[in-house]
C-alpha atoms as one frame of an Amber mdcrd trajectory, in Angstrom:
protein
   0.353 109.862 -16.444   0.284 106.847 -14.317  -1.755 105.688 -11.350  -0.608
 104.289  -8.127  -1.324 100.999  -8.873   0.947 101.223 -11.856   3.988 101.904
 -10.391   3.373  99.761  -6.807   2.939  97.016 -10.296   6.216  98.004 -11.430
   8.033  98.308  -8.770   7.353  94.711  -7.413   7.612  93.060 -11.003  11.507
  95.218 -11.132  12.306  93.204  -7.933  11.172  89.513  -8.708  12.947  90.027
 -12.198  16.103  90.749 -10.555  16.268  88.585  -7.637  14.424  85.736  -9.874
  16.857  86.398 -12.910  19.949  86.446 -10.573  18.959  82.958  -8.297  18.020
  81.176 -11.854  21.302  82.430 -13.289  23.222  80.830 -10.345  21.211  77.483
 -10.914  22.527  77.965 -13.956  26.076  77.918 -13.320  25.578  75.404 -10.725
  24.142  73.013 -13.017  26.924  73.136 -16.241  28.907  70.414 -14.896  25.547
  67.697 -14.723  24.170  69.058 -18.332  25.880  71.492 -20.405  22.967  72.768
 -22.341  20.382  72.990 -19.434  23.049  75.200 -17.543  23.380  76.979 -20.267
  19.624  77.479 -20.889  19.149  78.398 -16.975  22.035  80.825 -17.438  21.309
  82.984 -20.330  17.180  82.638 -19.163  18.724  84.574 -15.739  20.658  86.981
 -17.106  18.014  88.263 -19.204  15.454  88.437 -16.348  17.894  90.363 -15.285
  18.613  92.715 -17.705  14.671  93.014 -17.807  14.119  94.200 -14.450  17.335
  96.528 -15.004  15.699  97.903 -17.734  12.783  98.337 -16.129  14.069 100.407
 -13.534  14.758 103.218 -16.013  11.251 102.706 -17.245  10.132 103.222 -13.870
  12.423 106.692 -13.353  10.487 108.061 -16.250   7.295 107.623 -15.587   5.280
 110.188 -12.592   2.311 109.340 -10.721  -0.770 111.468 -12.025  -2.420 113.168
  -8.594  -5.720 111.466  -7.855  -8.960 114.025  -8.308  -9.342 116.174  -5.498
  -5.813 115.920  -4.202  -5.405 119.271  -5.189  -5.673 121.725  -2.812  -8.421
 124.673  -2.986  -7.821 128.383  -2.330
C-alpha cells in the first residue's frame, strides 16, 4: 500500500508532534501567570499536537509497507 518513504515520513512527523505538542503545552502552563490568554493559546495549541501525533500512531499501525519490485523471491 505504502512505500518506505511513507512511513520513515510518518514515523518522524508522529515524534515531533508529540514531543513538540508536549514542550509547547508546558510553555503553556508556564506562561498563565504573565498572560492568561497566551497560556492558554500555547496550552490547548500543545495538547492538540499532541493528540495529533497520538492519532497518528494508529494511522501508522494500519498502514503496511508494499514490497519493492523484485523483492520477491524466485523459485
Amino acid at each position: 500500500m505504502t512505500n518506505r518513504r511513507t512511513l520513515e515520513r510518518i514515523d518522524t512527523l508522529v515524534w515531533v508532534l508529540i514531543f513538540g505538542g508536549l514542550l509547547t503545552l508546558v510553555l503553556g502552563i508556564a506562561s498563565h501567570d504573565e498572560t492568561a490568554v497566551g497560556g492558554w493559546s500555547l496550552s490547548v495549541l500543545g495538547a492538540l499536537a499532541t493528540i495529533a501525533g497520538i492519532v497518528l500512531i494508529f494511522v501508522r499501525s494500519r498502514l503496511h509497507e508494499t514490497p519493492e519490485a523484485g523483492a520477491e523471491s524466485k523459485p
